[in-house]
C-alpha positions, 0 to 999 in steps of 0.5 A: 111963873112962880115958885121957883123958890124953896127954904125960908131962911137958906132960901134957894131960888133957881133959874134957867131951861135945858136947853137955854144958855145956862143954869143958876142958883141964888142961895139967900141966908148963908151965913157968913164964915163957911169955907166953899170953894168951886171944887166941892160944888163940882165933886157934887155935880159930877155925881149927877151929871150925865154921861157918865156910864151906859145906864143914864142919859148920854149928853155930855155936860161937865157941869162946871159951876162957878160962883159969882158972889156971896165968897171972898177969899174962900170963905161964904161972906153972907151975901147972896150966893150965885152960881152958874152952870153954863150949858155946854151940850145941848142938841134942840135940833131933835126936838123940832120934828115934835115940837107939836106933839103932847110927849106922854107923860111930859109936862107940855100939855099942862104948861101949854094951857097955864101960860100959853107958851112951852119951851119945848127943847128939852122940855125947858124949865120943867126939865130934870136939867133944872136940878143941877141948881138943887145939887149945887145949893144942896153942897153948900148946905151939906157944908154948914151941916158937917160943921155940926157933925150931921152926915146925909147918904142917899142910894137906889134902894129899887128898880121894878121889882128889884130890891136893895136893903142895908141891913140895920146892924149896918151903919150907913157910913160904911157903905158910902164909899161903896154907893159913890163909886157903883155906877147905879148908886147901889151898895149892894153889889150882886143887887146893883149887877141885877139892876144894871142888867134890868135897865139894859133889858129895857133900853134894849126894848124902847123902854124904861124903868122906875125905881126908888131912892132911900135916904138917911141923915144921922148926927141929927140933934133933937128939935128940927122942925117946926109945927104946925105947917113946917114939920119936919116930914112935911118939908121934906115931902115937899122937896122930895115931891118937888123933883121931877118924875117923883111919885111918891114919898115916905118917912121911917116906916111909911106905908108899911105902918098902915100894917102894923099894930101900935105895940109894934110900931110904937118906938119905946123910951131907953136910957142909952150912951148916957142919953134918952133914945129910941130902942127901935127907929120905926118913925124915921127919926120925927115925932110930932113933926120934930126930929127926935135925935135918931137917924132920920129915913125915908124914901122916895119913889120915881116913875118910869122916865116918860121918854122912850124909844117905843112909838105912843099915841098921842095928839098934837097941839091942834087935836089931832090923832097922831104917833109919837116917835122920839127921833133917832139919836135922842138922849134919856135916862132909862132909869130917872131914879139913877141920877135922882140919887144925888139929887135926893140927898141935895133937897134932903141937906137944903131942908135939913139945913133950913130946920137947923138955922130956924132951930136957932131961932125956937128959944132964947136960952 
């Protein structure tokens, strides 16, 4: 199996199953002198981790990574970078009595006929276990990037046809405290109250729902990203379309731009703090596939969690017609989107971080 890697000069490379011994990442390309301690990749995967409230999966995995090279003395040496997550709570036992059955919407069915073999515990590499590599390298590239002043806040923006916005007069900062401590990530508490008693509903029902994540970057300077195969949005659609469950993706405006006209969609050239700005920010911060200097937005839509309590038809391994029904005890999120907030902000770092390094590399002066 390849691909298992991503960046080209902070390059991850991520490793291990669900339901396997452990998780690990491989971070090449850190520079050298980065104060990083354990602790700072703990607070990061403890945001992600499950088993934290009623709304997410109930496997208990505290997600305590340990660093086994690439730092000496607490600060990063340049050397490749490995951390581990060992596996602490995970039940293969609920998977045997469906080991045969094609899950709807999982990805047993498409790697059984690519490789001919399907580590059906859990779902095995193509499970959403496998982005706690992502949060862990996604903290040590968030970092570097404080070290330039760049800041990146992820929260649930949506779940089905509920909606949260930040108001633009608003700066994200302030709402950051608000979405680390809300259960579902969500700034807006009335909103996050409707969206917790959506998934409940559904929970209840064997059901699940999907949802989107907004993130945004700021202190961003003007030049990331590198055309023609390596813009910017380009780049960040590929992290973001990388992650399980993920369905679509969309930068400043997004599909909305479609129905705008260019005289309102234009963002028009000031002078402003001493500096060239943008009066209006409808790109999401990129223009020609470079970062303009302006905050840098988009969002990320995430399907409905294919495991559910309801019965599904299906068809085993052998072709044959049959009634999926997951096993009593079985643990899934009812809502992905939850725990993809931290997740979103990580690969947003890994590339923002990956663009700042190549930056360094544009011009000799």
């Amino acid at each position: 199996m390849a691909s298992n890697s991503f960046g080209n000069l902070f390059r991850i490379t991520s490793w291990g199953e669900s339901h396997g011994l452990a998780m690990g990442v491989v971070i090449d390309g850190c520079p050298a002198g980065v104060d990083l301690s354990e602790e700072e990749i703990n607070h990061a995967l403890s945001l992600r981790a499950p088993g934290r409230n009623s709304h997410v999966s109930a496997r208990q995995e505290k997600d305590d990574a340990k660093i086994y090279s690439g730092v000496f003395e607490g600060k990063t040496t340049g050397a490749p970078i490995s951390i581990i997550i060992f596996n602490k709570d995970a039940d293969s036992s609920k998977y045997e009595t469906i080991k045969n059955n094609f899950r709807p919407g999982h990805a047993h069915f498409t790697y059984l006929n690519k490789y001919g073999i399907y580590d059906y515990r859990g779902g095995g590499r193509a499970s959403a276990r496998e982005t706690v590599c992502r949060v862990a390298a996604g903290a040590v590239a968030r970092k570097i990037l404080s070290l330039f002043s760049i800041e990146i806040i992820a929260y649930l923006s949506a779940v089905g046809n509920i909606q949260c916005k930040i108001p633009e007069n608003k700066k994200i900062n302030e709402f950051k405290k608000n979405i680390i401590e809300n259960s579902v990530f969500c700034p807006d508490e009335a909103i996050s109250k409707k969206i917790i008693q959506a998934i409940s509903k559904a929970k209840k029902r064997g059901d699940s729902l999907g949802g989107v994540v907004e993130f945004i970057a700021t202190g961003l300077p003007v030049g990331l990203g590198d055309p023609m195969y390596e813009k910017l949005e380009a780049n960040l659609a590929k992290a973001m379309l990388s992650l399980p469950a993920s369905k679509g993706f969309e930068v400043g405006e997004g599909f909305h731009a479609c129905r705008m006209t260019g005289s309102t969609h234009n963002d028009l050239f000031v002078r402003s703090e001493g500096r060239i700005q943008t009066q209006t920010n409808h790109a999401g911060g990129i223009l020609g596939g470079i970062s303009t200097g302006m905050s840098l937005g988009g969002r990320v839509a995430f399907k409905p969690t294919s495991s559910i309590a309801k019965p599904q038809q299906t068809v085993d391994t052998q072709g044959q017609e049959t009634i999926l029904n997951l096993p009593e005890g079985s643990r899934h999120d009812p809502c992905v989107a939850v725990r993809a907030v931290p997740v979103v902000e990580a690969m947003c770092a890994l590339v923002l971080v990956d663009a700042l390094l190549m930056n360094r590399c544009a011009k000799c002066f």
